[in-house]
N, C-alpha and C positions, 0 to 999 in steps of 0.2 A: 374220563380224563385220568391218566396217571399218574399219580405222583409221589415220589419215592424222597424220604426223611434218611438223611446221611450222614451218619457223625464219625466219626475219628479219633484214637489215639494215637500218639508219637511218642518220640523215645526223648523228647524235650520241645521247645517254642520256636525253631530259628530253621527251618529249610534249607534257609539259605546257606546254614554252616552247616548243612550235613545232616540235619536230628531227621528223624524216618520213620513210616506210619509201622504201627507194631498191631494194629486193628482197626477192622472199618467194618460198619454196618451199614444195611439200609433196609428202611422197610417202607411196603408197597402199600397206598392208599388206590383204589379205583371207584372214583364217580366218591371221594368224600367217604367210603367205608375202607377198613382194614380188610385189605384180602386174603390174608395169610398169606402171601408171599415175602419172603424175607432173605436176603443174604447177608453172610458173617461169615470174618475171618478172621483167626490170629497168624502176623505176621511176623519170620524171622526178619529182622531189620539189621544184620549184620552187624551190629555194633550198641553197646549199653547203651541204656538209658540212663538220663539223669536221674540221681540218687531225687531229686524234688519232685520231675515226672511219674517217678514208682510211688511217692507219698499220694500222688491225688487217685493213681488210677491202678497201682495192686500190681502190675503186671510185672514179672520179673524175668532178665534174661534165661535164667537157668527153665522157666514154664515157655521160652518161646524158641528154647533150642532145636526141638526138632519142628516147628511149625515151617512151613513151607515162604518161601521167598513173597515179595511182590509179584512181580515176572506169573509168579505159578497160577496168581489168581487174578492176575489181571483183565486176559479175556471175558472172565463170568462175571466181575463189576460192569465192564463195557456192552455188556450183553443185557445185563440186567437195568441198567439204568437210560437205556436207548431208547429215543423216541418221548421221554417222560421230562416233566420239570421236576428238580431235583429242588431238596427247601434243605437249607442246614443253617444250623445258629452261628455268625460269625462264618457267612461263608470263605470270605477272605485267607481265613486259617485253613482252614482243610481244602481249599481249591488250592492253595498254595502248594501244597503237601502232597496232591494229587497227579498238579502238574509237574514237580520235581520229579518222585516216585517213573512218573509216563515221559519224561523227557531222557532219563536213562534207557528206556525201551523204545526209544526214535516215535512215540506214537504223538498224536498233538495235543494242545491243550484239552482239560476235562472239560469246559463249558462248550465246545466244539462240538463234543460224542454225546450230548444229550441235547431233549426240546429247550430247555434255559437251567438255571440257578438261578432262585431264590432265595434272598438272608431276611432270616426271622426276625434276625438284630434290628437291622434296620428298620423292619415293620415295627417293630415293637418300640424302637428309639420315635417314631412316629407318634403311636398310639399312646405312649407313657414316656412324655420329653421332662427330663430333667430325674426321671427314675432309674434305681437299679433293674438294668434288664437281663441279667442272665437269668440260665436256664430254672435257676434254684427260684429267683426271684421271681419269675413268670407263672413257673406254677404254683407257691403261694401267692399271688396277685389271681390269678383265673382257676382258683382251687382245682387244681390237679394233683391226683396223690404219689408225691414222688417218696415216699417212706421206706420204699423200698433201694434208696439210693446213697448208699453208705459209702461208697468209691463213685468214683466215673467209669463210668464201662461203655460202649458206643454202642453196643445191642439197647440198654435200656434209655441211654440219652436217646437217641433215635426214637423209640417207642414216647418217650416222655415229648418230646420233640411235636410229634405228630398231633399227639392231645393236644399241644401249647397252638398249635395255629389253627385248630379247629376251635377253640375258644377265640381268638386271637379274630380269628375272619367268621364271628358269629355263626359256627355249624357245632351241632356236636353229634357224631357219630349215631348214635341212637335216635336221634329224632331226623333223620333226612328218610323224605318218602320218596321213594323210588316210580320212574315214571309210571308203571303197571299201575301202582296204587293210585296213585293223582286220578288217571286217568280213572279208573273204577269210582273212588270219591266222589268227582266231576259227575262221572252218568249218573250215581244215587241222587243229589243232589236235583239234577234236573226233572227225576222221574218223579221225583215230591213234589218239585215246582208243579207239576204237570198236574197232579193231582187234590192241587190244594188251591182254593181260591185267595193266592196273596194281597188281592186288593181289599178285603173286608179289613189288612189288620192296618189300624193308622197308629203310629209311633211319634212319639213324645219329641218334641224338637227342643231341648234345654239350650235357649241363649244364655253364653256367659256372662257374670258379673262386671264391672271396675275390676274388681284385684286379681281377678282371674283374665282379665283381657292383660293389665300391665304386668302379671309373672309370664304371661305367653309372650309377649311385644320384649321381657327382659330375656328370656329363652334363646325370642328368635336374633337377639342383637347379638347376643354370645357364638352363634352359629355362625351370621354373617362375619363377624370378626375371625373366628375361624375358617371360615372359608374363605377369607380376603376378598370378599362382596358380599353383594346380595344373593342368600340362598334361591334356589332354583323353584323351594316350597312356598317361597312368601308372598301372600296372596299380597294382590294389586290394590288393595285397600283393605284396612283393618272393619269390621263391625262393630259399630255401637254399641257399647253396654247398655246392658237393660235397668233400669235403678230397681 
């Protein structure tokens, strides 16, 4: 599965009046790893940037003068991000931006030209209701080292990005096994079973306590209320504590 982390700079917060992507990145996740593919660009956006937009993110008219138009680089976004779910934080903003940007080139909306958009925001608005969820806050909340982010830049937001939903949706790069390996795991495992008389070992059966039955029973009430029922785990009768 592909899926490409997209962030964006502009020349200020308003599409709608004109402000213009000045840079965009994305970078390519396949099957849950970083595959080294990546595209970036800086954009001539025909017109300054807010003096407040240059504070967050460094970029300045005179470094985007000779960079090349939208137009120039439009095909190689469209090309790159085909076929893929696209995740970006606060999609709303930069699909907005996108779409502006592709409706001066008669092309159709951005969520059109890919397999969907996904916003982290809202996952995250999910998983941490009533917290700060930007990008800054995320990766101190799911320690991800964003140290190296002294401005906004849309190469490393993206990169920063990708860590945040891998934490986010309990994966993290480094521990996913690849089906080759499962698979080789799986067969070692059975050729032990095979060679080992499992029925000789009997194992210890610990029934719980009282206090450990009603932190479980308190647990599972916390769950069901989160779930707006009854969770799907919760067995059909509790067991008797053992005195």
């Amino acid at each position: 599965m592909r899926q490409i982390f997209l962030d964006t700079e502009t020349t200020g917060l308003s599409a709608d009046q004109g402000d213009r992507i000045i840079e965009i990145a994305c970078i390519e996740l396949d099957n849950r790893r970083f595959s080294g593919r990546r595209y970036h660009h800086y954009v001539n956006p025909g017109r300054s940037s807010h003096p407040d937009a240059v504070r967050i993110h460094g970029i300045t008219d005179a470094f985007l003068a000779d960079k090349p138009p939208f137009a120039a680089v439009a095909d190689e976004l469209l090309a790159f991000v085909e076929g893929a779910e696209v995740i970006i934080h606060n999609a709303a903003f930069d699909t907005g931006f996108l779409d502006a940007e592709l409706a001066r080139l008669g092309r159709p909306r951005f969520a059109t030209l890919c397999a969907r958009v996904t916003d982290t925001l809202l996952m995250a608005r999910e998983q941490f209701p009533g917290k700060s969820n930007s990008l800054d806050a995320l990766c101190r909340r799911l320690e991800v080292d964003n140290s190296g982010r002294d401005l906004h830049g849309a190469l490393i937001d993206a990169d920063l990005l990708a860590q945040v939903y891998l934490a986010l949706t309990r994966g993290q790069d480094s521990l996913v096994i690849d089906a080759a390996e499962a698979a080789s795991a799986a067969g070692g495992v059975r050729e032990a079973a095979r060679r080992v008389d499992l029925a000789a070992f009997v194992l210890p059966v610990v029934q719980p306590n009282a206090d450990e039955l009603a932190a479980h029973e308190a647990l599972m009430r916390g769950l069901d209320k989160g779930c707006k029922g009854k969770a799907v785990w919760r067995p059909a009768e509790t067991p008797a504590a053992v005195a």
